[in-house]
ZAVEX-666871 format. One record per residue (C-alpha): x, y, z; residue number from 1. Coordinates in Angstrom, 1 decimal, decimal comma. Example, Ala and Ser with C-alpha at 12.3 -4.5 7.8 and 13.67 -1.06 7.14 Angstrom:
2
c1 = 12,3&c2 = -4,5&c3 = 7,8&resi = 1;
c1 = 13,7&c2 = -1,1&c3 = 7,1&resi = 2;
//
This chain:
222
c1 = 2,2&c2 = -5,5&c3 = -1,4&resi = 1;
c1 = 1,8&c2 = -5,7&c3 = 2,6&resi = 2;
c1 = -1,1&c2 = -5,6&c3 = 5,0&resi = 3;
c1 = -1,5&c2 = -3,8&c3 = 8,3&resi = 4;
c1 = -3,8&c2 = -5,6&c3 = 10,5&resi = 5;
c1 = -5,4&c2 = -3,1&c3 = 13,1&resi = 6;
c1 = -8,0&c2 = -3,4&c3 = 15,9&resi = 7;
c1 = -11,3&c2 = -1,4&c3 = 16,8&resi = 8;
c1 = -10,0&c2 = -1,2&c3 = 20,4&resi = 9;
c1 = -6,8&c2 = -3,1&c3 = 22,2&resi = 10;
c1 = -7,4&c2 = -6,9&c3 = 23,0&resi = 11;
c1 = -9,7&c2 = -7,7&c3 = 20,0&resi = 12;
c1 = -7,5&c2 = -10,4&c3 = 18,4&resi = 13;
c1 = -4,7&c2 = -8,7&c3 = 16,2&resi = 14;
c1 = -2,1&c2 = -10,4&c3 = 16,8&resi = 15;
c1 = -4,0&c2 = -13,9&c3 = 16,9&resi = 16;
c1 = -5,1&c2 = -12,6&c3 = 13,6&resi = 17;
c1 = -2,2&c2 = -12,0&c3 = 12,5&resi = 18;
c1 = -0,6&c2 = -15,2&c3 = 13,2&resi = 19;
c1 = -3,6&c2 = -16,9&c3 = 11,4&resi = 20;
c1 = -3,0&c2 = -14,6&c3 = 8,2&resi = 21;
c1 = 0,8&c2 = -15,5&c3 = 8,3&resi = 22;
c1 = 0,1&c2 = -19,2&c3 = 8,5&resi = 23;
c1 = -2,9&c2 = -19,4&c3 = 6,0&resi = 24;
c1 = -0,7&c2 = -17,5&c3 = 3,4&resi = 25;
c1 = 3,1&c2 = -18,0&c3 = 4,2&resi = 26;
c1 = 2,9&c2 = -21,7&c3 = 2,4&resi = 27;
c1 = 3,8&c2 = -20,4&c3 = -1,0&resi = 28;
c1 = 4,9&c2 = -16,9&c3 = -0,6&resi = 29;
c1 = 7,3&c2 = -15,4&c3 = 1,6&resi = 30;
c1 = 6,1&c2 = -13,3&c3 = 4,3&resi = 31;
c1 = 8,0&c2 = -11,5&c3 = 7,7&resi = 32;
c1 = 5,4&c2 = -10,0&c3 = 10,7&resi = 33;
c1 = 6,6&c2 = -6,7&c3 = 12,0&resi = 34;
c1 = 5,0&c2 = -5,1&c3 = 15,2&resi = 35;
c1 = 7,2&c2 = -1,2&c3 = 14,8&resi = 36;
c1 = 5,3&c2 = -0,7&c3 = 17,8&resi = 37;
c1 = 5,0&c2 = -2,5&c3 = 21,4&resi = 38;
c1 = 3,9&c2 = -1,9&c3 = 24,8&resi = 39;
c1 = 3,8&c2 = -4,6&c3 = 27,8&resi = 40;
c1 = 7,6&c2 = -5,9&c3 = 27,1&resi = 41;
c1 = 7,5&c2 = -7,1&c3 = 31,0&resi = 42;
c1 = 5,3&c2 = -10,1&c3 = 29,7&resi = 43;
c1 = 5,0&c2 = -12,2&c3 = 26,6&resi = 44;
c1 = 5,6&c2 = -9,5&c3 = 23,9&resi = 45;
c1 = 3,3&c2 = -10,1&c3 = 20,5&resi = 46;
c1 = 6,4&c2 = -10,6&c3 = 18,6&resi = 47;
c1 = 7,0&c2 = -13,1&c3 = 20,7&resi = 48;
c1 = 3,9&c2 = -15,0&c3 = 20,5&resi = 49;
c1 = 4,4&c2 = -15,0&c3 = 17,0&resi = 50;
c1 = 7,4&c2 = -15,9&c3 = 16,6&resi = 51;
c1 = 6,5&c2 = -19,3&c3 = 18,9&resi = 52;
c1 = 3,7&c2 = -19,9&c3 = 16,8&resi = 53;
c1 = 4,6&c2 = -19,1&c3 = 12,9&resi = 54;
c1 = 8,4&c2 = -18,3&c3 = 13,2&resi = 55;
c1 = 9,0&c2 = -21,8&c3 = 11,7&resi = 56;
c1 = 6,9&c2 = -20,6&c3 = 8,7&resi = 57;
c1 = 7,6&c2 = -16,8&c3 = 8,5&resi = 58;
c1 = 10,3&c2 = -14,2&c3 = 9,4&resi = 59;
c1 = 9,6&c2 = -12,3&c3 = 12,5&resi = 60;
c1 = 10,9&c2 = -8,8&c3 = 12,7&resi = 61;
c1 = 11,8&c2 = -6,8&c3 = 15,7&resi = 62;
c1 = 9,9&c2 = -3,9&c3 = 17,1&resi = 63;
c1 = 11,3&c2 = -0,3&c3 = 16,4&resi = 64;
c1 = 10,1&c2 = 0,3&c3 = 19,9&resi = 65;
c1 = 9,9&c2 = -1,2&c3 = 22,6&resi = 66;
c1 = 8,6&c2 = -0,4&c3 = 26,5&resi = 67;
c1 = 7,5&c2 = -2,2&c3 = 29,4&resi = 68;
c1 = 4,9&c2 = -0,5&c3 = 30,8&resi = 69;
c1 = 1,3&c2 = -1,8&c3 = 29,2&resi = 70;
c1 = -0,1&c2 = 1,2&c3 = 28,1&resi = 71;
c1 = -0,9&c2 = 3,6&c3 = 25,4&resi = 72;
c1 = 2,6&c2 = 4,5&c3 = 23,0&resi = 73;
c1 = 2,5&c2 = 8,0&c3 = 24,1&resi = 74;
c1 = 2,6&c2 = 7,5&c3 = 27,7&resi = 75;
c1 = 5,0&c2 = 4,1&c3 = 27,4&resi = 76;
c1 = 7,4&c2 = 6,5&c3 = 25,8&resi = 77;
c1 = 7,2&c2 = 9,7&c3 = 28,0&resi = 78;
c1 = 7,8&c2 = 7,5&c3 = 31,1&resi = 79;
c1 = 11,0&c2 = 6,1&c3 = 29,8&resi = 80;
c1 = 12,2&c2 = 9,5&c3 = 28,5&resi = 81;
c1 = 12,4&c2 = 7,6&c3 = 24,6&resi = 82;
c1 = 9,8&c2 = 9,6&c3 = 22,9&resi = 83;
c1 = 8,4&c2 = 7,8&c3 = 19,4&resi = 84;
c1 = 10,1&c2 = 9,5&c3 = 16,1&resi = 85;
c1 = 7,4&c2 = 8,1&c3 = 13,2&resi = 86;
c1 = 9,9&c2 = 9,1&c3 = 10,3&resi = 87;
c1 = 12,5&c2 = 6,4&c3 = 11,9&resi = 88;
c1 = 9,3&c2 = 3,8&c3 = 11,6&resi = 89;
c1 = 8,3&c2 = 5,2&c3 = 8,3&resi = 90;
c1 = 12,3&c2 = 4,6&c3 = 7,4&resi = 91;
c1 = 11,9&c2 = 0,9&c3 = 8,8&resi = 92;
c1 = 9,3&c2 = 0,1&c3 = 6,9&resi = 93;
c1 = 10,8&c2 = 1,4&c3 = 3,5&resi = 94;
c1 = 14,3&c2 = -1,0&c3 = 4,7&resi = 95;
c1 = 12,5&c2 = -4,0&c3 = 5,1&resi = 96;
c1 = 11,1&c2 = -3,9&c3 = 1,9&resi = 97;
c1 = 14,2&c2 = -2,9&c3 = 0,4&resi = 98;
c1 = 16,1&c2 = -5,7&c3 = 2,3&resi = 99;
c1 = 13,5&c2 = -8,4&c3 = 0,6&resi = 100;
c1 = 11,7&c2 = -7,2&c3 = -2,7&resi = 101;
c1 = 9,7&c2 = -10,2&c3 = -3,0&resi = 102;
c1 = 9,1&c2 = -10,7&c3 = 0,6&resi = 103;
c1 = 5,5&c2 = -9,6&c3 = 2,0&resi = 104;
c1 = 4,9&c2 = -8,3&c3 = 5,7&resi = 105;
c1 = 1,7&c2 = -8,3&c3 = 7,9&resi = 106;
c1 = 2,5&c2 = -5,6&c3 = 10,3&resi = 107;
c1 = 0,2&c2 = -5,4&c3 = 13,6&resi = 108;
c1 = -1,0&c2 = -2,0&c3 = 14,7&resi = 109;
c1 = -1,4&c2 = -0,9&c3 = 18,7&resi = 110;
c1 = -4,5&c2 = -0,6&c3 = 20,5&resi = 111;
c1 = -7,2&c2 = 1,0&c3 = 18,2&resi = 112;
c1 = -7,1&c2 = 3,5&c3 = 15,1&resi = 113;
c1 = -7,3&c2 = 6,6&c3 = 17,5&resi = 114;
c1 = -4,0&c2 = 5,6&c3 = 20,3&resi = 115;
c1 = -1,9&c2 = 8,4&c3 = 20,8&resi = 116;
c1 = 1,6&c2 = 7,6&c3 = 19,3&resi = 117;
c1 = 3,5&c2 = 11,0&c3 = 20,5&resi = 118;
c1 = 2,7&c2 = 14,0&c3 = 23,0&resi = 119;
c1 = 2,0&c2 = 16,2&c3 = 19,8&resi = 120;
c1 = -1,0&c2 = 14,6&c3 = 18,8&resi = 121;
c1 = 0,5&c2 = 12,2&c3 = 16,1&resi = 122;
c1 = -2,3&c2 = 9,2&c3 = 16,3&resi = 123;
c1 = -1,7&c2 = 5,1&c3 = 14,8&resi = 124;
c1 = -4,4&c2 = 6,5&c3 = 12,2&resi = 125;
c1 = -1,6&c2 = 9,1&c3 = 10,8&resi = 126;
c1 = 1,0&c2 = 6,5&c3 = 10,8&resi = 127;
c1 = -1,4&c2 = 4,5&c3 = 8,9&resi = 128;
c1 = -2,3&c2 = 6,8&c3 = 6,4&resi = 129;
c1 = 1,8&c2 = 7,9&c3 = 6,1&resi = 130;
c1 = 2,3&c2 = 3,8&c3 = 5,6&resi = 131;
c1 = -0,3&c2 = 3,9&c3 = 2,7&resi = 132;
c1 = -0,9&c2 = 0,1&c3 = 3,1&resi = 133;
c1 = -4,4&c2 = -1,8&c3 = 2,7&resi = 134;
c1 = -5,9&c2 = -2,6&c3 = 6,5&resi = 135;
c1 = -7,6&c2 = -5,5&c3 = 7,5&resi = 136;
c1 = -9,6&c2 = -4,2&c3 = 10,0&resi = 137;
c1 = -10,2&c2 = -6,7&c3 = 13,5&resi = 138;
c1 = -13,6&c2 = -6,5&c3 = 15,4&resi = 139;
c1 = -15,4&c2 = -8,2&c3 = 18,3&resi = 140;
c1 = -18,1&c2 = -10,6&c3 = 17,2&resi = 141;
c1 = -20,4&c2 = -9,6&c3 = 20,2&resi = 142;
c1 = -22,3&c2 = -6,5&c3 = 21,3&resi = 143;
c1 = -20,7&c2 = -3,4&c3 = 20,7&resi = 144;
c1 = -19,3&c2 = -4,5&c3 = 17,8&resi = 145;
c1 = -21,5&c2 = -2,0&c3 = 15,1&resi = 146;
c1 = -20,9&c2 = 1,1&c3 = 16,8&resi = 147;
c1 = -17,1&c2 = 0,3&c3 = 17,3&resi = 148;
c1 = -16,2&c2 = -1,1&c3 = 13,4&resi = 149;
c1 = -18,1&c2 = 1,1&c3 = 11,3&resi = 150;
c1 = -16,7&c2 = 4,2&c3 = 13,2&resi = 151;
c1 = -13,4&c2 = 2,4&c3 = 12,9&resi = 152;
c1 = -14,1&c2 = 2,0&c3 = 9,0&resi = 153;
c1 = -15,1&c2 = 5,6&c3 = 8,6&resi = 154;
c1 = -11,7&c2 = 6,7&c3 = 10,2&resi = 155;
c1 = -10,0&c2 = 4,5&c3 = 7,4&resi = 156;
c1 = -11,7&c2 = 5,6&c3 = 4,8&resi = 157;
c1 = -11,4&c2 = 9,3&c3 = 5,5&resi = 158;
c1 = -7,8&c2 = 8,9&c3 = 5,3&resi = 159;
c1 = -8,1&c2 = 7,2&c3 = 2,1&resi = 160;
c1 = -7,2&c2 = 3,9&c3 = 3,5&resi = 161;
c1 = -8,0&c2 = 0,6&c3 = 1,6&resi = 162;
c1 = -10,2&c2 = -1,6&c3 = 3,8&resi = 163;
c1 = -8,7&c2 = -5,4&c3 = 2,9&resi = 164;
c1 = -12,0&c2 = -6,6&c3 = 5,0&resi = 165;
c1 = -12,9&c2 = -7,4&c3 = 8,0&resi = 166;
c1 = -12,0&c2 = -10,4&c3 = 10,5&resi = 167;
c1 = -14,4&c2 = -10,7&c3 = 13,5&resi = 168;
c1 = -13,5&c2 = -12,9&c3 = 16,7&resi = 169;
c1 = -15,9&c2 = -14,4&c3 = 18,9&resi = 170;
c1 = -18,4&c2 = -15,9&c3 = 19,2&resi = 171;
c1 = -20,1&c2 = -16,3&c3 = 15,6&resi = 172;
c1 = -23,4&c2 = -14,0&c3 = 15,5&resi = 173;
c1 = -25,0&c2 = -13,5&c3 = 12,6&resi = 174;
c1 = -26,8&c2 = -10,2&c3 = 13,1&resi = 175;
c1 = -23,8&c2 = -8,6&c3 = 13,8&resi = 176;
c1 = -22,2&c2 = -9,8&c3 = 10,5&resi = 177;
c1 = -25,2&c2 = -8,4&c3 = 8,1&resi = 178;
c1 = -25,1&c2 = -5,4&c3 = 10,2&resi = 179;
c1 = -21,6&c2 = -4,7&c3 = 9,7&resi = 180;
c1 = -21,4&c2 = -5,8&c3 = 6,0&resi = 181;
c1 = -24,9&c2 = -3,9&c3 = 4,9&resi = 182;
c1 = -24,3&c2 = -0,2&c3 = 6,9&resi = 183;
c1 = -20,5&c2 = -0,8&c3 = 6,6&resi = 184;
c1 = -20,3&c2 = -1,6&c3 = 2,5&resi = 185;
c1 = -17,8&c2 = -4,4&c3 = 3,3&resi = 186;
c1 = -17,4&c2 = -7,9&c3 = 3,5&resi = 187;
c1 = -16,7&c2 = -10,0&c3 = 6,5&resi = 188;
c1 = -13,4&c2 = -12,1&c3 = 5,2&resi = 189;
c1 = -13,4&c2 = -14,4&c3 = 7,9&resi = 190;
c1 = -15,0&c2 = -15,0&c3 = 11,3&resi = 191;
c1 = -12,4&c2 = -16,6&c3 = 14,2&resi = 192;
c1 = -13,8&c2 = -17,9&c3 = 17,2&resi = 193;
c1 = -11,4&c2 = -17,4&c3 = 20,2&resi = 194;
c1 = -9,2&c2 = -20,7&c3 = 19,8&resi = 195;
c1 = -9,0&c2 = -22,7&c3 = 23,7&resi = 196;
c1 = -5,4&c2 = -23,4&c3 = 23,6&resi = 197;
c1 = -3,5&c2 = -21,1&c3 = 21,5&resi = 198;
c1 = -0,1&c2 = -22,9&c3 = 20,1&resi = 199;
c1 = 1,1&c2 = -23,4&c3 = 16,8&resi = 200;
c1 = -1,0&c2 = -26,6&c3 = 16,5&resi = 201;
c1 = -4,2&c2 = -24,5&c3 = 16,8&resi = 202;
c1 = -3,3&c2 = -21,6&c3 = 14,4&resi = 203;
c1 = -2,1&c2 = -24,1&c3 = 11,9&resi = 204;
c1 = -5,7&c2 = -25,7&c3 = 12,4&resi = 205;
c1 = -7,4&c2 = -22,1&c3 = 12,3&resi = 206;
c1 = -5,7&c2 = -21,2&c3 = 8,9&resi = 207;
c1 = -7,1&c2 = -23,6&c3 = 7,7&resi = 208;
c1 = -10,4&c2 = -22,6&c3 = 7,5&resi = 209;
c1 = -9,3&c2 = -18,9&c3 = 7,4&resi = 210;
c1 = -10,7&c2 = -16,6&c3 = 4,4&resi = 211;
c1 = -12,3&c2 = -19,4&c3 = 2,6&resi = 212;
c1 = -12,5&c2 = -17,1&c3 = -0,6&resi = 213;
c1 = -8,8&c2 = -16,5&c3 = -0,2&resi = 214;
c1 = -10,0&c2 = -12,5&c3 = -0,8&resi = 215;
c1 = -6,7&c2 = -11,9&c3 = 1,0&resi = 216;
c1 = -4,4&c2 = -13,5&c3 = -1,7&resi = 217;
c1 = -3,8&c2 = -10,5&c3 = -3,5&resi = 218;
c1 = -2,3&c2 = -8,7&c3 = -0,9&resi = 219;
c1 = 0,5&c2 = -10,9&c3 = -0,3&resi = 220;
c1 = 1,4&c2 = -11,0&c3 = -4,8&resi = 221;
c1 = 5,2&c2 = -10,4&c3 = -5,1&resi = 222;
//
């Protein structure tokens, strides 16, 4: 099985999440990270990032697609004139499994459930539901935060998404956490406060006080 990490907005932590998820479980299984999709390609892409922090640990997969601009799928493709085909991603996807039957990927989603993928209204939460892969679900830790994840679980779980948990970066508050666990009927896997210097040294050190209960292990069984 594979895991698709997603965000409740863009610049919540995915892709630092993701790293820490690759690095606290790639030790005994074999695991790739696949972004299909990727604005911002002017600056330090998230494939990238990953691939300087848990490439020595984990395969690292290219995007499906690519643009420079950093903005929302939809428009990144319109203004290059390279609109976004989901049944080539959805093809991708079904390759890389085939290429590697025992190997496991954490893909990282764009933005938040709701970004526009292509001009027809095809949103990252249809991709989602066509992937039909558990989602561990990224929040802030601060305010906002209730209003933003448990509208973000309810458009999961009325596409019939599994919810793999919740990871929440920040600052650790408490309040927040019962909040989201009680009115949300889901369990915090792991709280991540923002790391000072992030390098491979610091998401090595992360992972290892990420998921404690290991509730992710199952997700990444061969």
């Amino acid at each position: 099985m594979s895991l698709v990490v997603v965000g409740t907005d863009t610049e919540v932590g995915k892709t630092v999440v993701s790293a820490v998820v690759l690095a606290r479980y790639a030790r005994r299984r074999r695991l790739a990270y696949w972004k299909p999709l990727a604005t911002g390609a002017d600056g330090d892409t998230d494939t990238g990032l990953v691939r300087r922090w848990v490439g020595h640990r984990v395969e690292v997969l290219e995007e499906a697609y690519l643009y420079d601009p950093p903005v929302s799928p939809h428009l990144a493709a319109r203004l290059a004139s390279r609109p976004i085909d989901p049944e080539l991603i959805l093809g991708k996807l079904v390759q890389h499994a085939l290429d590697d039957p025992r190997r496991n990927l954490v893909v990282e989603g764009i933005g938040g459930l709701h970004v526009p993928i292509t001009d027809q209204g095809y949103l990252l939460s249809h991709l989602l539901q066509d992937m039909h892969l558990p989602c561990l679900l990224v929040a802030r830790s601060g305010l906002g935060t209730i209003n933003h994840t448990l509208l973000s679980l309810e458009a999961l779980r009325k596409r019939e998404l599994e919810v793999a948990g919740i990871v929440m970066v920040g600052p650790r508050d408490k309040e927040n956490k019962a909040a989201i666990e009680k009115y949300g009927d889901v369990k915090v896997t792991a709280e991540l406060e923002w790391l000072p210097r992030l390098g491979r040294a610091s998401i090595e050190r992360a992972a290892r006080r990420f998921d404690p209960r290991a509730r992710l292990k199952r997700y990444f069984e061969a």
